[in-house]
C-alpha positions as CSV (number, residue, x, y, z in Angstrom):
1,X,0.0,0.0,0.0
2,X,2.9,2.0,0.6
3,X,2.2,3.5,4.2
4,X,4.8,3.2,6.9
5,X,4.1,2.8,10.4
6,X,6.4,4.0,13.1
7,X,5.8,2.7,16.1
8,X,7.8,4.6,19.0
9,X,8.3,4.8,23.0
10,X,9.6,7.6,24.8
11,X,11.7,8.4,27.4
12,X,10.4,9.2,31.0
13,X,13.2,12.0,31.1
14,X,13.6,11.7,34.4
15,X,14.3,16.0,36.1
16,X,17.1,15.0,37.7
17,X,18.1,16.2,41.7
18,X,20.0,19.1,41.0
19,X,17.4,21.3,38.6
20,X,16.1,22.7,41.5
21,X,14.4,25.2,39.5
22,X,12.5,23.3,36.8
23,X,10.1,25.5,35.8
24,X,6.2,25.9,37.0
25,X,4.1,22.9,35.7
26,X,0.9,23.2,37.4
27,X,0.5,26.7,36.8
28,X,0.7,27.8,40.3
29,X,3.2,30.2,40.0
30,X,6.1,28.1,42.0
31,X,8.6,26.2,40.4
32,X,9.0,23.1,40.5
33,X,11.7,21.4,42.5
34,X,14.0,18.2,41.3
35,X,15.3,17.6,44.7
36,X,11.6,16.7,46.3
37,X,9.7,13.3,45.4
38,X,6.0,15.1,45.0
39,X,7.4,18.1,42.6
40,X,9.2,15.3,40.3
41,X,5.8,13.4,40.1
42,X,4.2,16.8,38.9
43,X,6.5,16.8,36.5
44,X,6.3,13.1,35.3
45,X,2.4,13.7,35.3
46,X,3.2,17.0,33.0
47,X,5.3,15.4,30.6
48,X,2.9,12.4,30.1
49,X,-0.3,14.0,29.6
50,X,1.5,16.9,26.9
51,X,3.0,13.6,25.2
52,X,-1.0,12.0,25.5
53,X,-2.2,15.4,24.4
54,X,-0.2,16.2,21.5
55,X,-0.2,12.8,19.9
56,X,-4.1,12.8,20.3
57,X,-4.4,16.4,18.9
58,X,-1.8,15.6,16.3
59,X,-3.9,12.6,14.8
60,X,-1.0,11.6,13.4
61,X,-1.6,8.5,11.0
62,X,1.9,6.9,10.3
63,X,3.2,6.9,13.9
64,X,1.7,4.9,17.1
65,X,3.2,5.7,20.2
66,X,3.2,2.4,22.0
67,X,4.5,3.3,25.7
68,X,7.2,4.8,27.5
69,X,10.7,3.2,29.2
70,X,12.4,4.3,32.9
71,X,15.0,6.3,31.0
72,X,17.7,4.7,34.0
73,X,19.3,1.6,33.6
74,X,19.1,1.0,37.1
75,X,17.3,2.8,40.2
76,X,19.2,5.5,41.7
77,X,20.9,4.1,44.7
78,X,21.4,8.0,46.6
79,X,17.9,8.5,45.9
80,X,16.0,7.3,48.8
81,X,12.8,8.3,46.3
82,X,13.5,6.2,43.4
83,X,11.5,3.5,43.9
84,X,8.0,5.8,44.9
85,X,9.1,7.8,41.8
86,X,9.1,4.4,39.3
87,X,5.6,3.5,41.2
88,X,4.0,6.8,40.3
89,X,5.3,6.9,37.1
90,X,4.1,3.7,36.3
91,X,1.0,4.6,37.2
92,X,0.9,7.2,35.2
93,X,1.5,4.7,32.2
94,X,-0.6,2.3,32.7
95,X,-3.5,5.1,33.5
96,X,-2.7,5.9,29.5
97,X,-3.0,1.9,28.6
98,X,0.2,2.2,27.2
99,X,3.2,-0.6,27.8
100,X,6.0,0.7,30.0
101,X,9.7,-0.5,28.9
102,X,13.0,-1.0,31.4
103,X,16.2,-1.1,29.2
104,X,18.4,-2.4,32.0
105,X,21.9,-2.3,32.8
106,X,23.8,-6.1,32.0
107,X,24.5,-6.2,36.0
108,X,21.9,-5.0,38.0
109,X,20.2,-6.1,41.1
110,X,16.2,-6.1,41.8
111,X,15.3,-7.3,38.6
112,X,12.6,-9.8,40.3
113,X,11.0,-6.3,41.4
114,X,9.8,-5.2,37.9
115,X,6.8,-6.7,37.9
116,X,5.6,-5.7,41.0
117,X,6.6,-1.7,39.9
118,X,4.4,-2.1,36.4
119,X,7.3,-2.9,33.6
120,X,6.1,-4.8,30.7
121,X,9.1,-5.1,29.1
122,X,12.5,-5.7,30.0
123,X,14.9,-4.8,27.0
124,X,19.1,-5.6,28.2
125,X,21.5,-2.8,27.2
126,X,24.8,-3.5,26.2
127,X,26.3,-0.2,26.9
128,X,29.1,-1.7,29.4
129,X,32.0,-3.0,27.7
């Protein structure tokens, strides 16, 4: 027929602990903060639904966004948060009935845990030589 599909997933992008100042999501006129657990899941929650809402809006015909992937290889071990943050953001995922990807790290520990924090998928990366 000659049409293409491209089917994608997308990274959570993860605001990492140090952008103190992200920006205001929630249009309360306070910036968000990296370095607390509850302003982190604003922002998750603000990045999904502008990804839900543009695709929807967008209609787009060739493209099907399938799901989105924990952008770390492994949880953060200094971030006593990490795990609440994966639950909530999983969460959010599986609210939008789309799969939810880990691309892990060739050593890592918990890997029994993924099902019970929502991944679908677990995908191995290489990127250790």
């Amino acid at each position: 027929t000659g049409e293409h599909l491209a089917v994608i997933d997308l990274d959570t992008v993860m605001p990492g602990l140090v952008a103190y100042d992200f920006g205001d999501v929630d249009g309360d006129g306070v910036a968000e903060n990296t370095g607390k657990l509850e302003d982190r899941t604003k922002i998750m929650q603000w990045y999904i639904d502008m990804i839900e809402n543009t695709v929807a809006e967008k209609n787009y015909q060739n493209i099907e966004l399938v799901g989105y992937y924990w952008w770390h290889e492994a949880l953060e071990d200094g971030d006593a948060d990490s795990t609440a943050l994966l639950n909530a953001i999983s969460d959010m995922v599986h609210e939008t009935d789309k799969e939810f990807f880990w691309f892990i790290f060739t050593v890592i520990y918990k890997l029994h845990a993924s099902k019970e924090w929502g991944i679908h998928h677990l995908l191995k990366t290489m990127s250790v030589f």
